[in-house]
mmCIF file of the N, C-alpha and C atoms, coordinates in Angstrom:
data_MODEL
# 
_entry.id   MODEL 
# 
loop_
_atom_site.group_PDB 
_atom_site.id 
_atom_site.type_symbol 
_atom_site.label_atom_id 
_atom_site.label_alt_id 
_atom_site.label_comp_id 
_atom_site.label_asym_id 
_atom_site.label_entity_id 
_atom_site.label_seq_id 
_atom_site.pdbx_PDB_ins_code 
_atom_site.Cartn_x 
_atom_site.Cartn_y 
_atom_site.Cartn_z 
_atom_site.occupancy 
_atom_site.B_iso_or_equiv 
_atom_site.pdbx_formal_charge 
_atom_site.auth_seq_id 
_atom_site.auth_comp_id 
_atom_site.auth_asym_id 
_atom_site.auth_atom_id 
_atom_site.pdbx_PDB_model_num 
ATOM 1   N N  . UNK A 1 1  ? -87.483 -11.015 -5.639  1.00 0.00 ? 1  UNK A N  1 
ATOM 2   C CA . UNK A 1 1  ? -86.178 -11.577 -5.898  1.00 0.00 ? 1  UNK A CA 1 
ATOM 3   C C  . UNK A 1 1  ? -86.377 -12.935 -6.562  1.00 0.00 ? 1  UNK A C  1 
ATOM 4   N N  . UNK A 1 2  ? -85.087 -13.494 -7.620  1.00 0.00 ? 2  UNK A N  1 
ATOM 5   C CA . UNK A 1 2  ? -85.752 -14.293 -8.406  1.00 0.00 ? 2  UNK A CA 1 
ATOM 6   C C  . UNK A 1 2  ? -83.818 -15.367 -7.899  1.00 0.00 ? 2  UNK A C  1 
ATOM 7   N N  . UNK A 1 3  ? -84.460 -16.667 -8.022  1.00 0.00 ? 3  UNK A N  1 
ATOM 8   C CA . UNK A 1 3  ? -83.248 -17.485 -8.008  1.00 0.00 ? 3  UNK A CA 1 
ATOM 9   C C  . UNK A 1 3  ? -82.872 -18.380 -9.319  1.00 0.00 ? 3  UNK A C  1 
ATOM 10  N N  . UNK A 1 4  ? -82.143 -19.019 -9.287  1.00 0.00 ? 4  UNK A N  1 
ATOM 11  C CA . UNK A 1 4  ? -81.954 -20.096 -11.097 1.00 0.00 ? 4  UNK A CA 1 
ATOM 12  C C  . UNK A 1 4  ? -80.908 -20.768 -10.592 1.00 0.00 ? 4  UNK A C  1 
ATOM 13  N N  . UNK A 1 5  ? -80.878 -21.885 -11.503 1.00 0.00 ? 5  UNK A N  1 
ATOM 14  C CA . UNK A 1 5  ? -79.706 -22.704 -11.212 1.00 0.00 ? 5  UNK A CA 1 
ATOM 15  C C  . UNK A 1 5  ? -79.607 -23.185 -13.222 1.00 0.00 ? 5  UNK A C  1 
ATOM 16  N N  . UNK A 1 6  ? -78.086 -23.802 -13.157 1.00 0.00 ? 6  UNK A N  1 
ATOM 17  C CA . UNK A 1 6  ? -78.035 -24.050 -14.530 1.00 0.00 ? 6  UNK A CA 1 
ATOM 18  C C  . UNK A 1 6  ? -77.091 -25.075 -14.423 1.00 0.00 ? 6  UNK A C  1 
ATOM 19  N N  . UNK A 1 7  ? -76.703 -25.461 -15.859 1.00 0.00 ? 7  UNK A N  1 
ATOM 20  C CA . UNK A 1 7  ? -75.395 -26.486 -15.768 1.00 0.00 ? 7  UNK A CA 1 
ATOM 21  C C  . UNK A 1 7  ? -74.495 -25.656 -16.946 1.00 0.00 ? 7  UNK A C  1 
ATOM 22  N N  . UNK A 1 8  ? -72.990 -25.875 -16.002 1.00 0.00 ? 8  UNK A N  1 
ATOM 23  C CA . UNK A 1 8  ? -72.022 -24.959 -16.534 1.00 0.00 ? 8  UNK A CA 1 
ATOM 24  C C  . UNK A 1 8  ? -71.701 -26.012 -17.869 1.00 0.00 ? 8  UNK A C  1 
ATOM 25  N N  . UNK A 1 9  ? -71.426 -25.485 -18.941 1.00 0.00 ? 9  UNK A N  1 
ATOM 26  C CA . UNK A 1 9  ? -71.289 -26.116 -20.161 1.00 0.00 ? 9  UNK A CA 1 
ATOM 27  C C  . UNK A 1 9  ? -69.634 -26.653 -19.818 1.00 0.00 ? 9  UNK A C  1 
ATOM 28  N N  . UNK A 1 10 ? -68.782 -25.647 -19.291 1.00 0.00 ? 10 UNK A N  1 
ATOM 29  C CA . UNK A 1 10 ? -67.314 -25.569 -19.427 1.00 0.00 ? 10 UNK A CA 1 
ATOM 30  C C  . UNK A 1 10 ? -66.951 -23.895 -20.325 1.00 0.00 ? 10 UNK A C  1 
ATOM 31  N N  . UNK A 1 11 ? -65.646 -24.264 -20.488 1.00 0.00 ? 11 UNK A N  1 
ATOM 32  C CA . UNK A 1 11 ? -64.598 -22.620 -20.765 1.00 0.00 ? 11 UNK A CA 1 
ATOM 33  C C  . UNK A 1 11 ? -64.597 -22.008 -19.829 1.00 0.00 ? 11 UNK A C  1 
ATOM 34  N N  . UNK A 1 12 ? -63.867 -20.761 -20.294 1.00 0.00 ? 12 UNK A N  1 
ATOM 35  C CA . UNK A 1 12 ? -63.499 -19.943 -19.479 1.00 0.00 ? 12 UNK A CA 1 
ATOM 36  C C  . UNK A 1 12 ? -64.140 -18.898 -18.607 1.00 0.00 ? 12 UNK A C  1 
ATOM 37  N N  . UNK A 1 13 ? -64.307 -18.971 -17.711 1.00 0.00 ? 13 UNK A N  1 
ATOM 38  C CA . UNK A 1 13 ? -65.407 -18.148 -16.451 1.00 0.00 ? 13 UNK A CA 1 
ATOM 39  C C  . UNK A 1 13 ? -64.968 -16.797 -16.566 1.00 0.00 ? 13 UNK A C  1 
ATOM 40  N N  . UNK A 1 14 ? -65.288 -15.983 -17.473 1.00 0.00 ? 14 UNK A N  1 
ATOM 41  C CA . UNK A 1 14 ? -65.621 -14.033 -17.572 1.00 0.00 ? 14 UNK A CA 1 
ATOM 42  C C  . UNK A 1 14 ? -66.522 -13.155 -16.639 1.00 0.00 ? 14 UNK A C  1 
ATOM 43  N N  . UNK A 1 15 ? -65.727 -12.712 -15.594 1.00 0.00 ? 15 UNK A N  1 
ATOM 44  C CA . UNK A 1 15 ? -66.547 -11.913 -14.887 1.00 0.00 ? 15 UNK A CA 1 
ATOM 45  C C  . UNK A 1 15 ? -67.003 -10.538 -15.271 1.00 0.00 ? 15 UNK A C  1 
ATOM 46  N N  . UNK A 1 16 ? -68.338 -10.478 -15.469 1.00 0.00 ? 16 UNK A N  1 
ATOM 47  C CA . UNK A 1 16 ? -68.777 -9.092  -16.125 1.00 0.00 ? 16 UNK A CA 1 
ATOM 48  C C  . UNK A 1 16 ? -69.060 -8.151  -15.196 1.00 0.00 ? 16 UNK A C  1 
ATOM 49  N N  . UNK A 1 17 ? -68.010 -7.459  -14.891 1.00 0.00 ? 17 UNK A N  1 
ATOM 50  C CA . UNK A 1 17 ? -67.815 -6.575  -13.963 1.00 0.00 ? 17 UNK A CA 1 
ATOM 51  C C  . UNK A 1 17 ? -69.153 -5.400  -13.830 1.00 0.00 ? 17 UNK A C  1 
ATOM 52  N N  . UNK A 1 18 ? -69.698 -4.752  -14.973 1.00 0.00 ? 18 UNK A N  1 
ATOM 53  C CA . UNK A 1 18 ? -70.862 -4.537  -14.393 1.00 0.00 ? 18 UNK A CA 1 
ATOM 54  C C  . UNK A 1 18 ? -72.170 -5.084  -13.871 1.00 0.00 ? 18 UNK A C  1 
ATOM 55  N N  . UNK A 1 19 ? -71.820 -6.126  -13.404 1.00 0.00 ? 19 UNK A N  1 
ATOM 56  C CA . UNK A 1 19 ? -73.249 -7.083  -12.921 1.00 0.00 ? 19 UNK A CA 1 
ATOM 57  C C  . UNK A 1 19 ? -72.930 -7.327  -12.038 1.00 0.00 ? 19 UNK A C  1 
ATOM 58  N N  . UNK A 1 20 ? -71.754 -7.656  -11.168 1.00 0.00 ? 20 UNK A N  1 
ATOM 59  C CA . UNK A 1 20 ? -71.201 -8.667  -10.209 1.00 0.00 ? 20 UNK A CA 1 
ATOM 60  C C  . UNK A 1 20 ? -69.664 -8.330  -9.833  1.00 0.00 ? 20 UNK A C  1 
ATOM 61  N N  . UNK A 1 21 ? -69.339 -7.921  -8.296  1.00 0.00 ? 21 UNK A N  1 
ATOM 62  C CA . UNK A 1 21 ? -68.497 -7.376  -8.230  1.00 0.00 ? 21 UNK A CA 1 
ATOM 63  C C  . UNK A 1 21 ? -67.525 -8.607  -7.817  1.00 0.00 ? 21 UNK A C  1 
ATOM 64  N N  . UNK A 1 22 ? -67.750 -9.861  -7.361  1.00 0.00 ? 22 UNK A N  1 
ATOM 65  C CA . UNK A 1 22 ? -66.884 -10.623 -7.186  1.00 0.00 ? 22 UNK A CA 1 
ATOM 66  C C  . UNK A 1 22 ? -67.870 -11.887 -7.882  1.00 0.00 ? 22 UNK A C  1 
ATOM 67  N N  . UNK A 1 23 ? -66.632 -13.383 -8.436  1.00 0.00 ? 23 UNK A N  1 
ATOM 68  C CA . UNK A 1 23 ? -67.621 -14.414 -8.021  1.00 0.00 ? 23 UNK A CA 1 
ATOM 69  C C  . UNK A 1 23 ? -66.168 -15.878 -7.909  1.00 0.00 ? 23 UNK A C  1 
ATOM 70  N N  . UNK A 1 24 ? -66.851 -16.765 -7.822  1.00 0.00 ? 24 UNK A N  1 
ATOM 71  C CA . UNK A 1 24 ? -65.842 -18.027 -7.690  1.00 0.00 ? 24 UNK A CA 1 
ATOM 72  C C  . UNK A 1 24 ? -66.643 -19.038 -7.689  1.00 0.00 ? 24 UNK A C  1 
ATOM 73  N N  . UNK A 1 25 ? -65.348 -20.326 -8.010  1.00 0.00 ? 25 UNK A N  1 
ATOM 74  C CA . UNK A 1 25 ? -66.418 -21.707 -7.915  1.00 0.00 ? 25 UNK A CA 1 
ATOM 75  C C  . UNK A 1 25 ? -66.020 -22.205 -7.030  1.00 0.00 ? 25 UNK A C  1 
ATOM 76  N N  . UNK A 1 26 ? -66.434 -23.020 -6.068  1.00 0.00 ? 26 UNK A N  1 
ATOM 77  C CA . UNK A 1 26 ? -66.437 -23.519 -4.827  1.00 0.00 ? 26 UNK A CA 1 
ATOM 78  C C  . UNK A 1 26 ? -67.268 -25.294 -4.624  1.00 0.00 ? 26 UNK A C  1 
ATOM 79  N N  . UNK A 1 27 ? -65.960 -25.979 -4.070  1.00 0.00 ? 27 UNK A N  1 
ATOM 80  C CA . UNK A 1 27 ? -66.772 -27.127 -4.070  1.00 0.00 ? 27 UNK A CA 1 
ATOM 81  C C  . UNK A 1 27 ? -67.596 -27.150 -3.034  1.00 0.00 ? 27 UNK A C  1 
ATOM 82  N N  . UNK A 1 28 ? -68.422 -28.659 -2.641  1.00 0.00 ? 28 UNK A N  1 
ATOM 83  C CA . UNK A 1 28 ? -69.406 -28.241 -2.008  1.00 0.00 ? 28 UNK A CA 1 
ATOM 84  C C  . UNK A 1 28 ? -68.828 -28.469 -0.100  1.00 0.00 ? 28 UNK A C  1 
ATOM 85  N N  . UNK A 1 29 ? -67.235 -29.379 -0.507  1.00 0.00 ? 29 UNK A N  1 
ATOM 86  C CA . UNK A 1 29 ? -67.103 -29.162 1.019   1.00 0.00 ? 29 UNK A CA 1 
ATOM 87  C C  . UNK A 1 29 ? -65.783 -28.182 1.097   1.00 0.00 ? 29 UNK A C  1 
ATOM 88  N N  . UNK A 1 30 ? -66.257 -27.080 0.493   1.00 0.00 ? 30 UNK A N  1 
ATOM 89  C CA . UNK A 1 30 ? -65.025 -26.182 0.855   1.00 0.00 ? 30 UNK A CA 1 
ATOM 90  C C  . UNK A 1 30 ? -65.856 -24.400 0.373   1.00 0.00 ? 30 UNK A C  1 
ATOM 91  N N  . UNK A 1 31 ? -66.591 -23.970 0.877   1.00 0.00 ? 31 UNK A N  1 
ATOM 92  C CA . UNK A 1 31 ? -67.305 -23.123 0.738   1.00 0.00 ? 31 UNK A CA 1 
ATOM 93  C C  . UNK A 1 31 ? -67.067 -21.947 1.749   1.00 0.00 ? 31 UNK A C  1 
ATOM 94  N N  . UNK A 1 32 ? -67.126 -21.127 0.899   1.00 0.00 ? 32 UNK A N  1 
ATOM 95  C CA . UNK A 1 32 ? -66.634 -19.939 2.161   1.00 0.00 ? 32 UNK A CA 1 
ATOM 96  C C  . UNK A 1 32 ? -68.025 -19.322 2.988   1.00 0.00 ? 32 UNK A C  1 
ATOM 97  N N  . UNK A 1 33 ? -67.700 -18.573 3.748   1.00 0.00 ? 33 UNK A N  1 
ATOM 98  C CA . UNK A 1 33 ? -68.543 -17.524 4.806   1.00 0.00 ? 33 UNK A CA 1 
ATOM 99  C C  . UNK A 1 33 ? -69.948 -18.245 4.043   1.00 0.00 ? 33 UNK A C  1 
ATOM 100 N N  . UNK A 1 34 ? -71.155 -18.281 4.443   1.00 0.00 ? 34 UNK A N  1 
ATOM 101 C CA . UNK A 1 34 ? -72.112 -18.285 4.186   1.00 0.00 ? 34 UNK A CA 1 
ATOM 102 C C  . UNK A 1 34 ? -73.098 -17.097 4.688   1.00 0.00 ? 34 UNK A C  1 
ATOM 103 N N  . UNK A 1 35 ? -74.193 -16.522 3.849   1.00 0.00 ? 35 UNK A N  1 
ATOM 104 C CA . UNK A 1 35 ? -75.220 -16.121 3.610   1.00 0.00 ? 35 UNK A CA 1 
ATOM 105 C C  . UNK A 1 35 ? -76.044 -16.831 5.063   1.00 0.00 ? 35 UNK A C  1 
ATOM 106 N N  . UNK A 1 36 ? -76.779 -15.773 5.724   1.00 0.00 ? 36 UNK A N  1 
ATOM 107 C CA . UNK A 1 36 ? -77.937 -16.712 6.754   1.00 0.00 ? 36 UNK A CA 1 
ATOM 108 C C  . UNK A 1 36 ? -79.277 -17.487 6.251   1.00 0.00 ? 36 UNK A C  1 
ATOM 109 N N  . UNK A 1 37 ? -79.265 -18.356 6.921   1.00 0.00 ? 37 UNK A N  1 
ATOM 110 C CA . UNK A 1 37 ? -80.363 -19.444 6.098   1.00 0.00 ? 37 UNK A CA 1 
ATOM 111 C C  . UNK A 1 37 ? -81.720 -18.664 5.937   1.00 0.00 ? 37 UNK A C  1 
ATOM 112 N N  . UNK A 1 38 ? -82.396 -17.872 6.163   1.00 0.00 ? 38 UNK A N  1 
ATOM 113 C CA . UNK A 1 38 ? -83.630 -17.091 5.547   1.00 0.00 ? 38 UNK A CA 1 
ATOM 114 C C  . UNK A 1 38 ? -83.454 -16.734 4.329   1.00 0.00 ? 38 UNK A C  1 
ATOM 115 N N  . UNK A 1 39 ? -81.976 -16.207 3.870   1.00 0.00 ? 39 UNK A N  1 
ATOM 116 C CA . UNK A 1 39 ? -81.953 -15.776 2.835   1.00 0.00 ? 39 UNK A CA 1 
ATOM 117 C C  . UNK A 1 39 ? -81.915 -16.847 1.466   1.00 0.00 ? 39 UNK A C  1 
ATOM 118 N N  . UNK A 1 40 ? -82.205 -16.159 0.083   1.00 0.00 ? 40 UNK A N  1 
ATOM 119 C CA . UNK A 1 40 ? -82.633 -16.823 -1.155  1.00 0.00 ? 40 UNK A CA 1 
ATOM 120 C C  . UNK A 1 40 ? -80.813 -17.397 -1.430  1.00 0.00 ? 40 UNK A C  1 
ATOM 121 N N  . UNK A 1 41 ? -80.391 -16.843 -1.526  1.00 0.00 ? 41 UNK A N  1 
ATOM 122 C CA . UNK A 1 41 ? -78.986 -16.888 -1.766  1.00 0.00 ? 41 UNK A CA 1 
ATOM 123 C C  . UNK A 1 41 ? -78.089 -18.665 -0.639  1.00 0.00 ? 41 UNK A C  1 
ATOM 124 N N  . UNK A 1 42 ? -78.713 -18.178 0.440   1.00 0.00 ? 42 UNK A N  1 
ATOM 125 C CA . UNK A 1 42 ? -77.928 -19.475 1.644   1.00 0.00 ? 42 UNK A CA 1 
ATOM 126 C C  . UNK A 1 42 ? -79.163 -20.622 0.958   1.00 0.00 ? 42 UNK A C  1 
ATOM 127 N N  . UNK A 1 43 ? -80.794 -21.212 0.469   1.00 0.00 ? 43 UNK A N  1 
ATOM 128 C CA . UNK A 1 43 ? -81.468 -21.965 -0.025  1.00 0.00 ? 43 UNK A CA 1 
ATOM 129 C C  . UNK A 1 43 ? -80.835 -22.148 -0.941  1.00 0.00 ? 43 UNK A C  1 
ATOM 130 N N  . UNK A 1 44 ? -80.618 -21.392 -1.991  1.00 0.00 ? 44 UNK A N  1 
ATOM 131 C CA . UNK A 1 44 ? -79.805 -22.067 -3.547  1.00 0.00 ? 44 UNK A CA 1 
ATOM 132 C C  . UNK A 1 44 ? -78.544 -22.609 -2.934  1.00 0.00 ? 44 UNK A C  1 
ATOM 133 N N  . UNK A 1 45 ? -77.387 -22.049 -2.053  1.00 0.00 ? 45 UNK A N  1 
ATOM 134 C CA . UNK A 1 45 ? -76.079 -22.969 -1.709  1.00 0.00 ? 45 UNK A CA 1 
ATOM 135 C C  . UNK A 1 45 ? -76.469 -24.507 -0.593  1.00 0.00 ? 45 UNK A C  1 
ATOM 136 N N  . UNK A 1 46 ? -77.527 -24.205 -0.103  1.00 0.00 ? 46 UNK A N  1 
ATOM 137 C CA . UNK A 1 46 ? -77.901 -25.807 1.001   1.00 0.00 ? 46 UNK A CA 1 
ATOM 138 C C  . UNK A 1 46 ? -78.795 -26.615 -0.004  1.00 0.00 ? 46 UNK A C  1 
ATOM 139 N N  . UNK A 1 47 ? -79.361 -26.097 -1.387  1.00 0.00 ? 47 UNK A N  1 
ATOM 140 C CA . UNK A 1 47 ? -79.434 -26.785 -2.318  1.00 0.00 ? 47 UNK A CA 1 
ATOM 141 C C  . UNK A 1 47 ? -78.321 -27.493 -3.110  1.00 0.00 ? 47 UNK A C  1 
ATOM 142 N N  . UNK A 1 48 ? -77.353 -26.886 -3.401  1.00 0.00 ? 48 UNK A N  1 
ATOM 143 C CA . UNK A 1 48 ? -76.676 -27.402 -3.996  1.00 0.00 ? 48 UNK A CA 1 
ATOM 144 C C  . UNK A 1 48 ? -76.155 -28.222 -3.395  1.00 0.00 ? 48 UNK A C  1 
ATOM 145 N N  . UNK A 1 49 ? -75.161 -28.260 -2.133  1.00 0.00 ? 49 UNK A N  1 
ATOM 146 C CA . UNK A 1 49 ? -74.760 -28.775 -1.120  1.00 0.00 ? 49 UNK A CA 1 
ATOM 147 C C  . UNK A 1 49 ? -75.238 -30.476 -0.948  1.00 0.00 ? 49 UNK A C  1 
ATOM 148 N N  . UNK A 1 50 ? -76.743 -29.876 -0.666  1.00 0.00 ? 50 UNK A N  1 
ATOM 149 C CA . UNK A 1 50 ? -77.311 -31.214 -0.660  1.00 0.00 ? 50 UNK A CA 1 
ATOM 150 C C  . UNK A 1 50 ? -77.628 -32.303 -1.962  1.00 0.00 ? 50 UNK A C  1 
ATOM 151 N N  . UNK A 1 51 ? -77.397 -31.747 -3.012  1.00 0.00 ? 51 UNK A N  1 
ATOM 152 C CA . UNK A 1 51 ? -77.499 -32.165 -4.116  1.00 0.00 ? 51 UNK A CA 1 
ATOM 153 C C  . UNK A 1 51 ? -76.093 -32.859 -5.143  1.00 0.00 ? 51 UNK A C  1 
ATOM 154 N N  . UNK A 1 52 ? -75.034 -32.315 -4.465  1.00 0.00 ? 52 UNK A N  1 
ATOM 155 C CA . UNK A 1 52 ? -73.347 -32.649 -5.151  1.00 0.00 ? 52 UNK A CA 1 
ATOM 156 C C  . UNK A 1 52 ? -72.924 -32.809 -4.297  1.00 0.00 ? 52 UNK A C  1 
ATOM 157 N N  . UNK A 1 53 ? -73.154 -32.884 -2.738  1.00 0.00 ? 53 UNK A N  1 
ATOM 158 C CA . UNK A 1 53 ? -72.150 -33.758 -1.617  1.00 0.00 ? 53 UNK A CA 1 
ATOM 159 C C  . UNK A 1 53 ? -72.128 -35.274 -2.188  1.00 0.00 ? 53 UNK A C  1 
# 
């Protein structure tokens, strides 16, 4: 399993429905349900978290 991070340029957010069945942007103190911390997915969001609080 592979992770990435990027910087959003701006426009309009297109969800490409065959890749990804949901997505959203979320600030960092208003984040929904979380992923359990072992996983790659909950490291990239307590990265970010800790990085834009």
């Amino acid at each position: 399993m592979l992770s990435f991070t990027a910087e959003y340029a701006g426009g309009d957010f297109v969800l490409e429905e065959a890749e990804i069945a949901e997505a959203g942007w979320f600030a960092p103190d208003a984040l929904p349900l979380l992923p359990p911390p072992p996983s790659i997915a909950r490291r990239l969001i307590d990265w970010f978290v800790d990085t834009y609080r």
